[in-house]
C-alpha positions in Angstrom: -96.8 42.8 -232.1 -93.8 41.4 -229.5 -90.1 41.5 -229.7 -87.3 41.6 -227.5 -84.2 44.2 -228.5 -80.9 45.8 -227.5 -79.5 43.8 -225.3 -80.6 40.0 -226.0 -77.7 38.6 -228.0 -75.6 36.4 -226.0 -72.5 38.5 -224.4 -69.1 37.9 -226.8 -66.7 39.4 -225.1 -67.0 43.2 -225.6 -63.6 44.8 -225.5 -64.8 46.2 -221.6 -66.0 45.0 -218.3 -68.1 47.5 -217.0 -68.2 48.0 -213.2 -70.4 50.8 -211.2 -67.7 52.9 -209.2 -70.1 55.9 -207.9 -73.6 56.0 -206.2 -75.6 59.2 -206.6 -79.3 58.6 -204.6 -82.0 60.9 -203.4 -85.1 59.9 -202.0 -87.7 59.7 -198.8 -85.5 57.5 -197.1 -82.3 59.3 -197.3 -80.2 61.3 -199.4 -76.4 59.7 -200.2 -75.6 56.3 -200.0 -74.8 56.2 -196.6 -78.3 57.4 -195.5 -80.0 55.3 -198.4 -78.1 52.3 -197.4 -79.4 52.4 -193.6 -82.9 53.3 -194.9 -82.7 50.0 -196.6 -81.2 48.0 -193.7 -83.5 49.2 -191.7 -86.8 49.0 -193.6 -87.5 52.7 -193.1 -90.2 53.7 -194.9 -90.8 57.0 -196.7 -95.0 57.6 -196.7 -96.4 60.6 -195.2 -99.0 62.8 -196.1 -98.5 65.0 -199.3 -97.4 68.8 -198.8 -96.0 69.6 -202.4 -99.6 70.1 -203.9 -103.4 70.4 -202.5 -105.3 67.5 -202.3 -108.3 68.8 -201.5 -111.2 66.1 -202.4 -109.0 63.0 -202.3 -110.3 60.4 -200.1 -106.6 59.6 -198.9 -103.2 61.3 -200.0 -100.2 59.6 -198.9 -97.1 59.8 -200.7 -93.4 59.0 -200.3 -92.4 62.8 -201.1 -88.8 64.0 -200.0 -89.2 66.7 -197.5 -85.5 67.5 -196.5 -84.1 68.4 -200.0 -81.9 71.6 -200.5 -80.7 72.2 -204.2 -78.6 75.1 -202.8 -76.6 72.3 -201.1 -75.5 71.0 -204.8 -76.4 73.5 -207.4 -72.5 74.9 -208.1 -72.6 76.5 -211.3 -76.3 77.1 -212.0 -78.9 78.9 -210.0 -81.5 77.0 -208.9 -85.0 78.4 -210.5 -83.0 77.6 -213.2 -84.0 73.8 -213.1 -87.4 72.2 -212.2 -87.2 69.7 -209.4 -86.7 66.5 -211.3 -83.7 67.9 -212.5 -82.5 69.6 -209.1 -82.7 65.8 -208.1 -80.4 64.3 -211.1 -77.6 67.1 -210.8 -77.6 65.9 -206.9 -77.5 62.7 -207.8 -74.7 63.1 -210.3 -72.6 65.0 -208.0 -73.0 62.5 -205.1 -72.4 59.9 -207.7 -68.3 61.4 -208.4 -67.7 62.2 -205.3 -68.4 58.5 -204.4 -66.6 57.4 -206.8 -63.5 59.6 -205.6 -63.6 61.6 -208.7 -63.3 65.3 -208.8 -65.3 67.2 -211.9 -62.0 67.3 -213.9 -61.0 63.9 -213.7 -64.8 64.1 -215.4 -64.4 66.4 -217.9 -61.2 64.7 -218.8 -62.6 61.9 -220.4 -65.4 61.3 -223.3 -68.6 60.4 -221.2 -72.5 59.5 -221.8 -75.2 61.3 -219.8 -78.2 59.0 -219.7 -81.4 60.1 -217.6 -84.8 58.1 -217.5 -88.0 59.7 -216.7 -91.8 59.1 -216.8 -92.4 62.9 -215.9 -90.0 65.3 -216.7 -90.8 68.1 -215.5 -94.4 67.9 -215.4 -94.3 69.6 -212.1 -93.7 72.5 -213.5 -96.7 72.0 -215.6 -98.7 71.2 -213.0 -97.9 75.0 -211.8 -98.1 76.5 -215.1 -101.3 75.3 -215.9 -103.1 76.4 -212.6 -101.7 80.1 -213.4 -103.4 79.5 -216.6 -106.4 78.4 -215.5 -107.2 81.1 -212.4 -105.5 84.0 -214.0 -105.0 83.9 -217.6 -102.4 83.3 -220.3 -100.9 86.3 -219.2 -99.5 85.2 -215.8 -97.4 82.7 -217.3 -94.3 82.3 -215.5 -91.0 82.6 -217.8 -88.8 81.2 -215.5 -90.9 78.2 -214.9 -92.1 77.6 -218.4 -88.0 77.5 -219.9 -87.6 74.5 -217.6 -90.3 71.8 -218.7 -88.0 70.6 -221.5 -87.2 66.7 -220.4 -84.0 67.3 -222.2 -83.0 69.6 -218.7 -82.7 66.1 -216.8 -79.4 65.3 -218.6 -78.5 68.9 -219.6 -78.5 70.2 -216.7 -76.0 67.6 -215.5 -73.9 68.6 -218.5 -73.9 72.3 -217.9 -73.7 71.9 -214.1 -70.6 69.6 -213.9 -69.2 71.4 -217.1 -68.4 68.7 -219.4 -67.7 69.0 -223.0 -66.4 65.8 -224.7 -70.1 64.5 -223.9 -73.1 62.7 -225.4 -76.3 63.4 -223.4 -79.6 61.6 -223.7 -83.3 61.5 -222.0 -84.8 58.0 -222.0 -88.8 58.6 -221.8 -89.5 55.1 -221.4 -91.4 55.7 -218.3 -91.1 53.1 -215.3 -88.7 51.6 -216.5 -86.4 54.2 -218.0 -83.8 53.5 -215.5 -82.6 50.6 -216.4 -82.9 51.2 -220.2 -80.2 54.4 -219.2 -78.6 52.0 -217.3 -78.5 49.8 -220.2 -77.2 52.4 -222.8 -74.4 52.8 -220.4 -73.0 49.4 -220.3 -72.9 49.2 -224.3 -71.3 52.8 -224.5 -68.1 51.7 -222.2 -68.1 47.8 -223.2 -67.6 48.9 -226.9 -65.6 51.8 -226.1 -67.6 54.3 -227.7 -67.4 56.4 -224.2 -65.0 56.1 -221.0 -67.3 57.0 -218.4 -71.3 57.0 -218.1 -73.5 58.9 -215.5 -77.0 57.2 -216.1 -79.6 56.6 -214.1 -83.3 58.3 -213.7 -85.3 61.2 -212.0 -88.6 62.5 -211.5 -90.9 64.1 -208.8 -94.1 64.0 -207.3 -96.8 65.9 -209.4 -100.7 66.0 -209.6 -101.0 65.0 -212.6 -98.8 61.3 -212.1 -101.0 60.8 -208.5 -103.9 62.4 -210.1 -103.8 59.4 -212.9 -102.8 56.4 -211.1 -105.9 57.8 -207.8 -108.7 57.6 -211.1 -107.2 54.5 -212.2 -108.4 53.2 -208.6 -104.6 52.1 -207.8 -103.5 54.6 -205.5 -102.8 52.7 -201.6 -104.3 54.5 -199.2 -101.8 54.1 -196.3 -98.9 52.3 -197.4 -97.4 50.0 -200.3 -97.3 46.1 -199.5 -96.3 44.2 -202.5 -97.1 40.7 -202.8 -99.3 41.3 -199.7 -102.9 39.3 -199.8 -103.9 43.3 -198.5 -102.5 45.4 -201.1 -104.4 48.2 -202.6 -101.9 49.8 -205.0 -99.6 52.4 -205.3 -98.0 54.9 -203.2 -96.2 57.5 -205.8 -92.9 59.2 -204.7 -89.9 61.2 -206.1 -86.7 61.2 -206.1 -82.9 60.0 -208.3 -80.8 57.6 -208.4 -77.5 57.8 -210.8 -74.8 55.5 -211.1 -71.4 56.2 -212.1 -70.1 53.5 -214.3 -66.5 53.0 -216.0 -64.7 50.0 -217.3 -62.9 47.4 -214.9 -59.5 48.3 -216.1 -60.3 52.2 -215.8 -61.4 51.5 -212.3 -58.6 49.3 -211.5 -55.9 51.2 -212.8 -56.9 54.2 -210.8 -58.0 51.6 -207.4 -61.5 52.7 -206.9 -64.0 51.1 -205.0 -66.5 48.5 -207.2 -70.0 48.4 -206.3 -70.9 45.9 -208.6 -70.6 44.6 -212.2 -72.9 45.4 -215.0 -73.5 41.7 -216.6 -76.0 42.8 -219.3 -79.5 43.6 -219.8 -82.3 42.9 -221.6 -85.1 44.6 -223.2 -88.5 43.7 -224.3 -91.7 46.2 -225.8 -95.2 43.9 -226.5 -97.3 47.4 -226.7 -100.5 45.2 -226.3 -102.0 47.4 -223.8 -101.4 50.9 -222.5 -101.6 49.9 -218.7 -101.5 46.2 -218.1 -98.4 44.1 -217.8 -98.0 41.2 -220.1 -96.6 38.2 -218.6 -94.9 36.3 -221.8 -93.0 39.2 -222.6 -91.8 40.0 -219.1 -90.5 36.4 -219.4 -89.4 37.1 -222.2 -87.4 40.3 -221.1 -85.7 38.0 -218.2 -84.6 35.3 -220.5 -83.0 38.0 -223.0 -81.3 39.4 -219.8 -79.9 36.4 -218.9 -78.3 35.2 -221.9 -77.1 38.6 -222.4 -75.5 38.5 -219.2 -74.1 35.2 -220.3 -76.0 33.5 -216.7 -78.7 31.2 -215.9 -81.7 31.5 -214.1 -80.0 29.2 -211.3 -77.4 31.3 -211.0 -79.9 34.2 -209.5 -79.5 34.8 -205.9 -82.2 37.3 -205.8 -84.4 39.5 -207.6 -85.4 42.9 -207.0 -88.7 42.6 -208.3 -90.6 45.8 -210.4 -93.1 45.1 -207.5 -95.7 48.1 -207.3 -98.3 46.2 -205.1 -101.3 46.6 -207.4 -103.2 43.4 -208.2 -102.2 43.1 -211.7 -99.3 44.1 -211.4 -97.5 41.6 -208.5 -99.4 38.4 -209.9 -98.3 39.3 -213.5 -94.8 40.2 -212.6 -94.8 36.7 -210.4 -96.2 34.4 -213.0 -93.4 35.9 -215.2 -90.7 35.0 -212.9 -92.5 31.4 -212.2 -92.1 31.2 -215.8 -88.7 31.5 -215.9 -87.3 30.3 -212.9 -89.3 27.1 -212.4 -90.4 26.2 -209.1 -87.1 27.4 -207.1 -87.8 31.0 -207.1 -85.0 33.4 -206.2 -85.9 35.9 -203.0 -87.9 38.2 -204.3 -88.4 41.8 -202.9 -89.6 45.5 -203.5 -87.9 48.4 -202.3 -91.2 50.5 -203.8 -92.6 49.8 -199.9 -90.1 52.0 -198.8 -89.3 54.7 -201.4 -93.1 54.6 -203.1 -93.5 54.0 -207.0 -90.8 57.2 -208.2 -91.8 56.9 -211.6 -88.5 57.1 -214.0 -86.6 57.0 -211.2 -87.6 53.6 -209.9 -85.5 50.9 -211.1 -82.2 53.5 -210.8 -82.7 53.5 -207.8 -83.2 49.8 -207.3 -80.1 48.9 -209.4 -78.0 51.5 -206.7 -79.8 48.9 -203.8 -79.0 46.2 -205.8 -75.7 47.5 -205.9 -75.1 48.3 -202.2 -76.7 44.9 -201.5 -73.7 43.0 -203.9 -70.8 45.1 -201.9 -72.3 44.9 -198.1 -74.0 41.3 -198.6 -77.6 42.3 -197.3 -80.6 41.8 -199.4 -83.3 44.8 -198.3 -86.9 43.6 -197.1 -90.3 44.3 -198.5 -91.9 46.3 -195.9 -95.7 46.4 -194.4 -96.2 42.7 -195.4 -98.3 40.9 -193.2 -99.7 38.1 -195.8 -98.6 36.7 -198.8 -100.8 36.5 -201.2 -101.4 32.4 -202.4 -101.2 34.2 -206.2 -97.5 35.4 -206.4 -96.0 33.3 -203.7 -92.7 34.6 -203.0 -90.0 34.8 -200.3 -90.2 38.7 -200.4 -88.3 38.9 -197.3 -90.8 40.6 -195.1 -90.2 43.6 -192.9 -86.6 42.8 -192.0 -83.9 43.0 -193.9 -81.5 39.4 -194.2 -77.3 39.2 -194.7 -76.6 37.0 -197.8 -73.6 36.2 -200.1 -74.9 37.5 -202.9 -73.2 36.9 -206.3 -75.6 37.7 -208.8 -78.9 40.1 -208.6 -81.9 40.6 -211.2 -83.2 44.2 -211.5 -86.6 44.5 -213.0 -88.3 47.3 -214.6 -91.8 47.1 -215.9 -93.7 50.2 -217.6 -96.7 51.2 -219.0 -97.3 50.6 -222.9 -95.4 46.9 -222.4 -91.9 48.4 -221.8 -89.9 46.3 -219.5 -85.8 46.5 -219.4 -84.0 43.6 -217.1 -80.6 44.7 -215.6 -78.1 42.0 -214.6 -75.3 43.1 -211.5 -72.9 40.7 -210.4 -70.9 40.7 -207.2 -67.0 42.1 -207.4 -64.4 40.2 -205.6 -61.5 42.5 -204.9 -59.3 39.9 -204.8 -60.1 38.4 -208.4 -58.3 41.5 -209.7 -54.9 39.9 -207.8 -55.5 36.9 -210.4 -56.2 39.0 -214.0 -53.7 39.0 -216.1 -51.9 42.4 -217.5 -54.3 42.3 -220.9 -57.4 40.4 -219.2 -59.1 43.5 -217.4 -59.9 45.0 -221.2 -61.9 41.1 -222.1 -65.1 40.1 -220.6 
């Protein structure tokens, strides 16, 4: 069974435009756009040893783990044992994303909003802990405070309760790697059909056993660094981390002058469901061509793509054939920020899509670290080690998940000067 839904019918002028105003980021490059953007630029990369849990009979245990995070630094309103780490990390992100967006918490609370989070984890963290209590000293050891906090749900709730909004809908996408952009994606219909004024979507998650646990028996664990597309690779690194964008229409933005990041074209979204772990290349293919029309683009129009790209075998060949498929022979660049950052689970292509983002505004497109060979089998320009300037005017975010889900986000470039040219009544058409 294979389909493609929400998000494939060709775009027909919704009564909004939908631009991303506000970048919220935290991860082992840098926390806040500014530090996330020179992490980019300059190909930093985020892999270290892990500290957050014993690895104790691993062969290797590198991770991309964020080692400078304070929650006291944004935690306002609620303490913070009251909110596992995944969650710590999408309250952060949310409050970066409105003060970037030069929004105080009332202008906020003034309007009807969507609170969208992906995850793979939740708070499995948490679990992790609970369960070793269990296990070395009984039932009875449980810890309350800890085991109150596992809900998913906390991911978006916790930005509810911590920014104090009322007039709010809040929702926990579990669609795993690629629940980002499918939060993402529930964000641009929710403001393009005026069901909501304002969105805060995006995903979080953090580094647990159990997520490094999996993917070292699955024999896809790297164990240095992540090179994607690289002849070398050897799999995975797992990291942590948030990434949440603050989106509002183009005539709320412009009437109030804020910055644009970028424009939210469209989306698509495909589920095949063939296999629990393997990609499937027709209906990546099949994801990108529903993403395009969506966004009302073609393939051509691409400048580059910012590829799932977790540098496993499977996955890098699969995801490239899919591409090939759709693109031709003139493939778009073609990178992975997942050499810098590591694989961050629900978080990963939120993040991307706030790189994607910064890359549309500051005309840069980020490099694919560690590469020193590209493999003949997904032949792309993944522009290696350094980052490149480019006028960029239309960028491809791909997500890719385990049990077939894949969601496609389309971003296009913002000229501050086209909004001299719109009309009074044109900023409320597509």
């Amino acid at each position: 069974m294979s389909g493609a839904t929400g998000g494939t019918a060709p775009r027909t002028a919704p009564r909004h435009r939908v631009v991303i105003t506000g970048l919220g980021v935290v991860t082992s490059i840098g926390t806040g756009v500014d530090a996330f953007a020179d992490g980019l630029r300059a190909g930093r990369s985020g892999a270290k040893p892990i500290g957050a849990f014993d690895t104790t009979g691993f062969a290797y245990s590198n991770a991309c783990e964020i080692t400078d995070f304070d929650p006291e630094e944004w935690l306002r309103e609620m303490a913070a044992d009251e909110l596992g780490r995944a969650a710590q990390f999408a309250v952060a992100g949310s409050r970066m994303a409105v003060a970037d967006a030069g929004l105080t918490e009332d202008d906020v609370r003034a309007r009807r909003t969507l609170v969208s989070v992906g995850t793979t984890d939740g708070e499995s963290r948490d679990l992790d802990h609970l369960i070793g209590l269990q296990v070395t000293e009984g039932e009875d050891r449980l810890d309350a405070t800890v085991a109150r906090r596992v809900w998913p749900g906390r991911l978006s709730a916790g930005i509810v309760r911590e920014l104090g909004l009322e007039d709010v809908e809040t929702v926990t996408v579990p669609t795993a790697c690629a629940a980002g952009n499918y939060a993402v994606g529930s964000g641009y219909d929710a403001i393009s059909s005026g069901d909501v004024e304002m969105a805060l979507c995006g995903g979080a998650d953090a580094l647990c056993r159990k997520t490094f646990t999996g993917f070292y028996r699955l024999g896809t664990i790297a164990p240095d660094v992540c090179r994607p597309f690289d002849a070398d690779r050897q799999g995975i690194l797992t990291g942590e981390g948030a990434g949440i964008l603050l989106m509002e229409s183009l005539e709320s933005a412009l009437g109030r002058g804020a910055r644009i990041y970028a424009e939210v074209l469209g989306y698509g979204l495909s589920c095949d469901a063939s296999h629990p772990v393997a990609p499937d290349r027709d209906s990546i293919a099949r994801c990108i061509t529903a993403a395009h029309r969506n966004a009302g683009i073609e393939a051509s129009d691409v400048d580059f793509i910012s590829a799932h790209g977790t540098g496993t075998k499977a996955n890098d060949v699969t995801e490239v054939g899919a591409i090939r498929q759709v693109f031709g022979d003139e493939l778009p660049r073609t990178v992975s920020i997942k050499s810098m950052i590591g694989h961050t689970m629900g978080a990963a292509s939120a993040l991307a899509a706030a790189a994607c983002s910064l890359a549309l505004r500051e005309g840069f497109i980020p490099p694919t670290i560690n590469h020193r060979t590209t493999d003949p089998e997904c032949a792309v320009d993944c522009v290696p080690n350094e980052a490149v300037e480019a006028r960029l005017r239309v960028v491809q975010n791909n997500g890719l998940a385990f049990g077939g889900n894949n969601a496609v986000l389309m971003l296009g470039h913002w000229d501050e000067n086209a909004a001299e040219s719109l009309p009074a009544d044109a900023t409320a058409a597509a």
